[in-house]
C-alpha positions as CSV (number, residue, x, y, z in Angstrom):
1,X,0.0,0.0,0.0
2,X,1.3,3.7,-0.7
3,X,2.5,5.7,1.8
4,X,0.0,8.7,0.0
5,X,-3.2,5.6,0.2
6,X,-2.5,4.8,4.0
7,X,-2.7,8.5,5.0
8,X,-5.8,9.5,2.8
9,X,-7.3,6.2,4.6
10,X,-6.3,7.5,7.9
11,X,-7.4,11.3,7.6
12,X,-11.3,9.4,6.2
13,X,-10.9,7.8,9.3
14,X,-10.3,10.3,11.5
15,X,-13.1,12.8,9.8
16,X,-15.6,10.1,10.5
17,X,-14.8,9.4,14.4
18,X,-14.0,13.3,14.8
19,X,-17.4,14.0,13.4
20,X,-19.2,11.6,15.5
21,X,-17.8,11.5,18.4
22,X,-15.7,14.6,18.5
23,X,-12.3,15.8,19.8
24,X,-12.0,14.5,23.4
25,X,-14.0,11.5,22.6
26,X,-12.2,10.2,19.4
27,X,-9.0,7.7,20.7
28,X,-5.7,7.4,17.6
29,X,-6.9,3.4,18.5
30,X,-10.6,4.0,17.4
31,X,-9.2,5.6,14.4
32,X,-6.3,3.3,13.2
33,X,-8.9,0.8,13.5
34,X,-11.0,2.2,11.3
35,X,-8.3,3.0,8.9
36,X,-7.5,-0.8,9.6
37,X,-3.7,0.5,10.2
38,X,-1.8,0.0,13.1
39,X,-1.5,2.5,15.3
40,X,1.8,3.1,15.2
41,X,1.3,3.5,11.8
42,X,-1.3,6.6,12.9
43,X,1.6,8.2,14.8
44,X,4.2,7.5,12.0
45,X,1.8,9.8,10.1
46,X,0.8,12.6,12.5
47,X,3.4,12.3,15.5
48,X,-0.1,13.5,17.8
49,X,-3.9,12.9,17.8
50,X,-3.6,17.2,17.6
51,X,-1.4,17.1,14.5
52,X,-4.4,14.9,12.7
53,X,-7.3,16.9,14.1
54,X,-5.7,19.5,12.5
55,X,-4.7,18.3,9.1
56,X,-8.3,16.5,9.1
57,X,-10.0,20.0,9.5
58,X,-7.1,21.8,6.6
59,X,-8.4,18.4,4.3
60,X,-12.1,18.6,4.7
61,X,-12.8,22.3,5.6
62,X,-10.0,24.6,5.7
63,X,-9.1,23.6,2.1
64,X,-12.5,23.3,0.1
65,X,-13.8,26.6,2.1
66,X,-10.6,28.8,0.8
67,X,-10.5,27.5,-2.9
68,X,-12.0,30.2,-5.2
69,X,-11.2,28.9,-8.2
70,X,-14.2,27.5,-9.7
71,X,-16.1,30.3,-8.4
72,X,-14.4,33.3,-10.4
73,X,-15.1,31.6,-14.0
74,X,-16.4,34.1,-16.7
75,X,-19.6,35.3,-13.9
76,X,-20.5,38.7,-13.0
77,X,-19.8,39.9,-9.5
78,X,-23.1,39.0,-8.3
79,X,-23.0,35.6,-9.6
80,X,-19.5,35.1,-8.5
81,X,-20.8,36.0,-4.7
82,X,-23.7,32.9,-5.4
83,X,-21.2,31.0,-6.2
84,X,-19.2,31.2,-3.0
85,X,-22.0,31.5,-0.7
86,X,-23.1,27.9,-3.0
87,X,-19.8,26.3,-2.5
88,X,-19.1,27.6,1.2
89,X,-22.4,26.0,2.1
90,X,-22.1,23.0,0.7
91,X,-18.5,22.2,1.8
92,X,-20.0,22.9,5.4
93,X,-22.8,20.7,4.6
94,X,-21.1,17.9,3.6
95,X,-18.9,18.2,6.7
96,X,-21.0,19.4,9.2
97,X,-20.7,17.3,12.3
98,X,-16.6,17.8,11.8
99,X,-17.4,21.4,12.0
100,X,-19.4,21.8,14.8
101,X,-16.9,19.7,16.6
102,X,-13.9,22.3,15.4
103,X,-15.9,25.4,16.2
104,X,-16.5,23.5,19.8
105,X,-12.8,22.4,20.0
106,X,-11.7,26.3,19.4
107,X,-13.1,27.3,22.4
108,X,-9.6,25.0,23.7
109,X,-7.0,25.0,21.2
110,X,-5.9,28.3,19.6
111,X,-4.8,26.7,16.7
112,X,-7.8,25.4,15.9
113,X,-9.1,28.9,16.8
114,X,-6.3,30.5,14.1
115,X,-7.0,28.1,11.1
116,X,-11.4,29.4,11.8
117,X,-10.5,32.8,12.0
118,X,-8.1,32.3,8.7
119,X,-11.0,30.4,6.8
120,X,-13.6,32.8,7.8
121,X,-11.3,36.5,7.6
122,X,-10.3,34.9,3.7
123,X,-13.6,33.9,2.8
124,X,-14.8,37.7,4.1
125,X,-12.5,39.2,1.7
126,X,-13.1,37.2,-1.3
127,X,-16.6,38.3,-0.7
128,X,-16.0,42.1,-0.3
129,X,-13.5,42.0,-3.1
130,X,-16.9,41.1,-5.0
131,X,-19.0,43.1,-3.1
132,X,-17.8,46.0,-4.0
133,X,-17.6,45.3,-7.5
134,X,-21.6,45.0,-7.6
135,X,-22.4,47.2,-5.0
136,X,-19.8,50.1,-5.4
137,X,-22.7,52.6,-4.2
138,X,-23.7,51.0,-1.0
139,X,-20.3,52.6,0.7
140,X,-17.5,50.6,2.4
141,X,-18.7,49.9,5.9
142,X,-22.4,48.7,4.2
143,X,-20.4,46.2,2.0
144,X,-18.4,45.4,4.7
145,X,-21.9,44.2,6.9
146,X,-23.1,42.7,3.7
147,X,-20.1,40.1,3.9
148,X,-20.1,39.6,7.9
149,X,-24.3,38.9,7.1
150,X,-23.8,36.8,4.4
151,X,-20.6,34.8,6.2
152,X,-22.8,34.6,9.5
153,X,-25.6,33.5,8.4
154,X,-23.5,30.7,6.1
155,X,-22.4,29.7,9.7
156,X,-25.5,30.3,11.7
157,X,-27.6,28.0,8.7
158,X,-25.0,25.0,9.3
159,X,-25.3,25.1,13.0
160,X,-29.1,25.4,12.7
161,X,-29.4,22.3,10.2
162,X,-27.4,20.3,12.6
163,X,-29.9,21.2,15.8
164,X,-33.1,21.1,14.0
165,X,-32.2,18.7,11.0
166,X,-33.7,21.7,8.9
167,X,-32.8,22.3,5.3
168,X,-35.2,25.2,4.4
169,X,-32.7,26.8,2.5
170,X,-31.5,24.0,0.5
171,X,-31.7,26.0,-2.4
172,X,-28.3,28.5,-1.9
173,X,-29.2,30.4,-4.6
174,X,-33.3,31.3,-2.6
175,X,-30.3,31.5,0.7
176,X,-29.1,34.5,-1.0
177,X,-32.3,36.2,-2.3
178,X,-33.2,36.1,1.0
179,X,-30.1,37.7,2.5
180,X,-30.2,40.3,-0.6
181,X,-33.9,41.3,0.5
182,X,-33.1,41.2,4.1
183,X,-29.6,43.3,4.1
């Protein structure tokens, strides 16, 4: 087995026991077992259960939520913000219970703390960068509560959906109508 293989298998691993059982009550045992590697193997990897928490947040969250790539592609300014409000959301989605446990886990470990405040102070520029593109006349500080509304409320609807198993706003694109008419 690759070297490359064994650590994708292990970061799956650790994403699924993270996410269900978070932080304090994942074990690197419960994990390599999972990953059906020893558990040396684990530490070969990572060195600490911190180390893979970490890069199992970058893999799953911290990367996906800070590429804008596919998001700038020949699309106005407005549709270029639906896009990353689209893609923001649905990178949360898909890794909800992994971020609920790292926005719990920040209250403990500034690291975890940094690589949030990174995600979310990146993703806040991308979208005043295109903010002000489309709405040039609002003025800077309205622009600026534009993109703290829009980012919040991408937050606030992901920890929602995971307390009330609601998905009202399925729909991204009716998610940002809504903020629009509201803001």
């Amino acid at each position: 087995m690759k070297e490359e293989d064994t650590r994708e298998r292990i970061l799956n691993a650790a994403r699924e026991v993270f996410s269900k059982k978070g932080y304090a009550g994942s074990t690197t045992k419960e994990i390599s077992s999972f990953a059906e590697v020893a558990e040396i193997t684990l530490f070969r990897h990572f060195e600490t259960k911190n180390n893979l928490f970490c890069e199992t947040i970058s893999k799953f969250i911290v990367k996906p939520m800070l590429n804008f790539n596919s998001s700038k592609t020949k699309l106005n300014s407005e549709q270029v913000i639906e896009k990353i409000i689209e893609e923001r959301t649905s990178t949360l989605r898909k890794n909800r219970d992994l971020f609920i446990c790292t926005i719990y886990e920040a209250q403990f470990n500034d690291e975890i703390k940094n690589m949030l405040k990174s995600i979310f102070s990146k993703v806040f520029d991308e979208l005043m960068h295109y903010m002000r593109d489309g709405y040039m006349k609002s003025g800077e500080k309205t622009i600026e509560y534009m993109a703290q509304i829009i980012l919040s409320t991408i937050v606030g609807l992901i920890i929602f959906e995971s307390l009330t198993g609601s998905d009202t706003f399925k729909d991204t694109i009716k998610l940002y109508e809504t903020i629009k008419t509201l803001v």
